[in-house]
C-alpha positions in Angstrom: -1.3 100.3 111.7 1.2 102.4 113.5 4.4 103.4 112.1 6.6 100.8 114.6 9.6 102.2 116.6 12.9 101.5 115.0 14.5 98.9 117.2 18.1 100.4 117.7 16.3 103.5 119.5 14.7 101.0 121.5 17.8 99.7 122.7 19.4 102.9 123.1 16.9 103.7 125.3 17.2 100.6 127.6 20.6 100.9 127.3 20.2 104.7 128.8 18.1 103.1 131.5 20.3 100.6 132.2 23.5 102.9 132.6 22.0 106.5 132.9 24.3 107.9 130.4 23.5 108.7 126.8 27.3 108.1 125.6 27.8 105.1 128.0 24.3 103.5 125.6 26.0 104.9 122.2 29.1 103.2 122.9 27.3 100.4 124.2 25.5 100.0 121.0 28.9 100.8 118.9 27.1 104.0 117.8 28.5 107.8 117.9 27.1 110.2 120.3 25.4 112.5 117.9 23.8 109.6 116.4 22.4 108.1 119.3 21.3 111.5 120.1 19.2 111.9 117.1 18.1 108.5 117.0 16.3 108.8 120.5 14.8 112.1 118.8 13.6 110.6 115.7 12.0 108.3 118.4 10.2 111.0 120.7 8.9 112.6 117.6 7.6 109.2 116.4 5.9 108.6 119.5 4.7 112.3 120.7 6.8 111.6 124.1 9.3 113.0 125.9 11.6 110.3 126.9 14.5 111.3 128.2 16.2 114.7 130.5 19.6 115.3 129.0 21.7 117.6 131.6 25.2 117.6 131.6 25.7 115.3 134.3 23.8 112.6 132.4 20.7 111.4 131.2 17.3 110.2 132.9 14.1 109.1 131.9 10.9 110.4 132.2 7.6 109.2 133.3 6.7 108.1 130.3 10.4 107.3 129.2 10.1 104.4 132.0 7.1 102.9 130.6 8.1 102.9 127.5 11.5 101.1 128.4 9.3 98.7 130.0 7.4 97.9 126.8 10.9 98.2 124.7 12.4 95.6 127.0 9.3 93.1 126.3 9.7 94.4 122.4 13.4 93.1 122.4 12.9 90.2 124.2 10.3 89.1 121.5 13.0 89.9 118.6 15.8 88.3 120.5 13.7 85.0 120.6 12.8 85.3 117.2 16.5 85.7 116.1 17.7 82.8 118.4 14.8 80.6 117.3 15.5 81.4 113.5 18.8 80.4 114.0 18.0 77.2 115.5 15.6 76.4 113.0 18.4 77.2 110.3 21.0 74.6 112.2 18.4 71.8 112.2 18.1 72.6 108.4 21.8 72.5 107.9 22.1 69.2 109.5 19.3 67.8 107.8 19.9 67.2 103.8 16.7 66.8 101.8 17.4 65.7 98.5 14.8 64.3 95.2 15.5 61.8 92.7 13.4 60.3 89.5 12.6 56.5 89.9 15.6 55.1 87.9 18.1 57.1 89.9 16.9 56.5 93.1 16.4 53.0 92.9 19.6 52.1 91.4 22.3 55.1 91.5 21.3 56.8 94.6 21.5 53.9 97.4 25.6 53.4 96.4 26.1 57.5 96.4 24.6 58.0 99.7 26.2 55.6 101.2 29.7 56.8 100.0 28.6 60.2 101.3 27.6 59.1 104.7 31.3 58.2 105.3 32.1 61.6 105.0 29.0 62.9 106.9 27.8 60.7 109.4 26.0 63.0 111.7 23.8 64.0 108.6 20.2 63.2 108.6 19.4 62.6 105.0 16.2 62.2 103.4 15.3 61.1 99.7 12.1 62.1 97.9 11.2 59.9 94.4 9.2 61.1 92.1 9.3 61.2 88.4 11.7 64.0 86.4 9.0 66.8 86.3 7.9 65.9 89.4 11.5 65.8 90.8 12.3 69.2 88.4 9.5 71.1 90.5 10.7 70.6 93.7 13.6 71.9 92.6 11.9 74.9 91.3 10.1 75.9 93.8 13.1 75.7 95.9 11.4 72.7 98.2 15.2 70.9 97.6 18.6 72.2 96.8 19.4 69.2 94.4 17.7 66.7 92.4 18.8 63.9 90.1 17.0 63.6 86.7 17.1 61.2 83.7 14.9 63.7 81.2 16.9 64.2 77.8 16.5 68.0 78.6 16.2 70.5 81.8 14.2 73.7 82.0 16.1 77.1 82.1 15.6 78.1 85.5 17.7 75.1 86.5 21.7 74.3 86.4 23.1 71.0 85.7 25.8 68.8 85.6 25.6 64.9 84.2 26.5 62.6 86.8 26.0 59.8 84.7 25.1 58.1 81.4 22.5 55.8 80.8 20.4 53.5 78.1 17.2 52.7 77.8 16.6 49.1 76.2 13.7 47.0 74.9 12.8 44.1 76.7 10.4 41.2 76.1 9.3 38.1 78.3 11.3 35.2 77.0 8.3 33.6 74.8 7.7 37.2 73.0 7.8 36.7 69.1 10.6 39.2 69.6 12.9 37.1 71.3 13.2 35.2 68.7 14.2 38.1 66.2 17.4 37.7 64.2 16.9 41.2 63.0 17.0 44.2 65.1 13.7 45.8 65.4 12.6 49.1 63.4 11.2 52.3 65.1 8.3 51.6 63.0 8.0 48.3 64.9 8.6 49.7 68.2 5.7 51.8 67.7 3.2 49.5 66.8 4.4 47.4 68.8 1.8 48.4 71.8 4.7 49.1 74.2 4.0 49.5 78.0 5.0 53.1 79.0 5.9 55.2 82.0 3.5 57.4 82.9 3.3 61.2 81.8 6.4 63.1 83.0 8.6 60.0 82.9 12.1 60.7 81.7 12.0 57.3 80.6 9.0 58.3 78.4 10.3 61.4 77.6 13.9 60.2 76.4 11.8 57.7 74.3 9.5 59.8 72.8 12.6 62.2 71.7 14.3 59.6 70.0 11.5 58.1 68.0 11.1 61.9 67.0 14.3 61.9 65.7 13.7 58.7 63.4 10.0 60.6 62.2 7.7 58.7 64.4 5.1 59.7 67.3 5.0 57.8 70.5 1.6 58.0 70.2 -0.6 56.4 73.0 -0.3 52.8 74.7 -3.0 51.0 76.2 -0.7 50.4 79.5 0.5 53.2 80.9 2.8 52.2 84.9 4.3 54.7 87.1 6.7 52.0 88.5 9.8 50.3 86.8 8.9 46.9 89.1 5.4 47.1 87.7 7.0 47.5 84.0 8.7 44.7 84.1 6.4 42.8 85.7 3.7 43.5 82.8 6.7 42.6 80.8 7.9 39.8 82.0 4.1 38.3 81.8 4.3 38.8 77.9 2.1 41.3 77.7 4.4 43.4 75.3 7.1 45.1 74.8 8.8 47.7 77.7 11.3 50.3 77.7 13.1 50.7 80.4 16.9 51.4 81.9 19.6 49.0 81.4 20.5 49.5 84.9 16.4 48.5 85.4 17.3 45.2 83.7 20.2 43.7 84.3 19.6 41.2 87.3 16.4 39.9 84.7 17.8 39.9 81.9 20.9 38.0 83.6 18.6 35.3 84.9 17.0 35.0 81.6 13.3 36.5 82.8 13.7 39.2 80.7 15.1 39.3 76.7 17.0 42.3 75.2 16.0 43.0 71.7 17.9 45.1 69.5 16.7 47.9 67.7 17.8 49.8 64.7 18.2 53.1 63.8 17.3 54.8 67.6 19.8 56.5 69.6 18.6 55.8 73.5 21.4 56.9 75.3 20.8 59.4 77.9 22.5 61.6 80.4 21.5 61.6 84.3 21.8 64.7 85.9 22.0 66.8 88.8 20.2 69.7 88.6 19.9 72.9 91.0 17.8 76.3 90.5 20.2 78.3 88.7 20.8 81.0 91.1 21.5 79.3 93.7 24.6 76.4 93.0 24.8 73.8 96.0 26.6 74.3 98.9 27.9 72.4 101.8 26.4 69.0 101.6 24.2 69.2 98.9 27.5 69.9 96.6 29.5 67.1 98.2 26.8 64.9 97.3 27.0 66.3 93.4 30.9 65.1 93.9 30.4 61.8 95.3 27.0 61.4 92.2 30.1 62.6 89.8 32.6 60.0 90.9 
């Protein structure tokens, strides 16, 4: 491929068309004279032309000067639309916030922050993308979204974050579990034997889980129902089918109408932070950091 014309010479070359005056195109193009001069130079040479006749009443163009303004004219309108339409595209970005969250966040944290922040923002199109917290952690990443909200007890080191909020994850039973009726908080050893239903893979839920009984000297180890939904959780739980462990903020309307049973357990710390996190070299800006303050409180 050719070497391509530098585009300044280009437009000091229309601009010498246009006014027929080499120092009426330099200032023009807020260059110095000398400059211009050896920037339409550099461009002859490039091209093998001669483009211009300098005399000392002024400047005009060749033969070959005037088709080549022609082209450069064609040239600059192409660049100009692409700059115009780049910035346009970059506007409709700028009013449009994309933002992901993991299941628990979104379904219970995020509904009450948005709308808080469309009180401040109300011409803001805002759109929310759930996922679990490596899912939501990758988009991140990869630079898809400029903030996500995770519940994972720990964050990669490509991201930044900041905790939000605080969290617990509880066990629950259907109301006719033999743990229901427990008058002694249950063991880790228990938990895990327990067949619990799980969040799939990837899960902060999981993850947070797994960490904890790690910390006591036990494995997670597999289950034999694995759901990547909190509604289908406690739906398997509240059918007795076992044990699940899930948010507090999952729980509370079921376990307030009694379709759902909290058992305590001993000797597990299931407390958790939920954060927003952001690729570390680039912190929010604009709205995507007003909408880390309003998640903040």
């Amino acid at each position: 491929m050719a070497d391509r014309p530098d585009l300044t010479a280009l437009d000091l070359l229309v601009r010498v068309a246009e006014t027929g005056s080499l120092g009426a195109a330099a200032r023009g193009a807020g260059m110095a004279q000398p400059n211009a001069s050896r920037s339409l130079s550099r461009l002859e040479r490039q091209l093998g032309l001669t483009l211009l006749v300098r005399t000392p009443g002024g400047s005009r163009l060749t033969t070959e000067g005037e088709v080549v303004v022609a082209w450069a004219r064609d040239a600059l309108a192409g660049i100009d639309r692409v700059t115009i339409g780049a910035r346009s595209l970059a506007e409709a970005r700028a009013a449009h916030l994309t933002i992901a969250a993991s299941l628990t966040v979104a379904e219970y944290l995020a509904p009450a922050w948005l709308a808080r922040f469309r009180h401040s923002h109300p011409d803001l199109r805002v759109s929310l993308e759930v996922g679990n917290s490596v899912e939501v952690l990758a988009r991140v990443t990869s630079g898809e979204v400029p903030v996500g909200f995770v519940e994972s007890p720990g964050v990669p080191r490509t991201v930044s974050s900041t905790t939000v909020a605080r969290d617990a994850l509880v066990v629950v039973v259907a109301p006719d579990h033999p743990w229901a009726r427990r008058r002694t908080p249950v063991t880790p050893a228990e938990l895990v034997a327990g067949d619990l239903i799980l969040r799939e893979a990837g899960s902060g839920t999981r993850d947070t889980l797994a960490r904890a009984l790690a910390l006591a000297g036990h494995d997670l180890g597999r289950s034999r129902l694995e759901l990547a939904s909190t509604a289908a959780m406690k739906a398997a739980a509240s059918a007795g089918t076992a044990p699940a462990v899930l948010s507090e903020l999952a729980v509370a309307a079921e376990v307030v109408t009694g379709q759902l049973v909290v058992v305590p357990v001993a000797g597990l710390d299931l407390t958790r932070a939920l954060r927003a996190v952001w690729l570390a070299e680039r912190r929010p800006t604009g709205p995507a950091a007003d909408l880390v303050r309003v998640a903040r409180g």
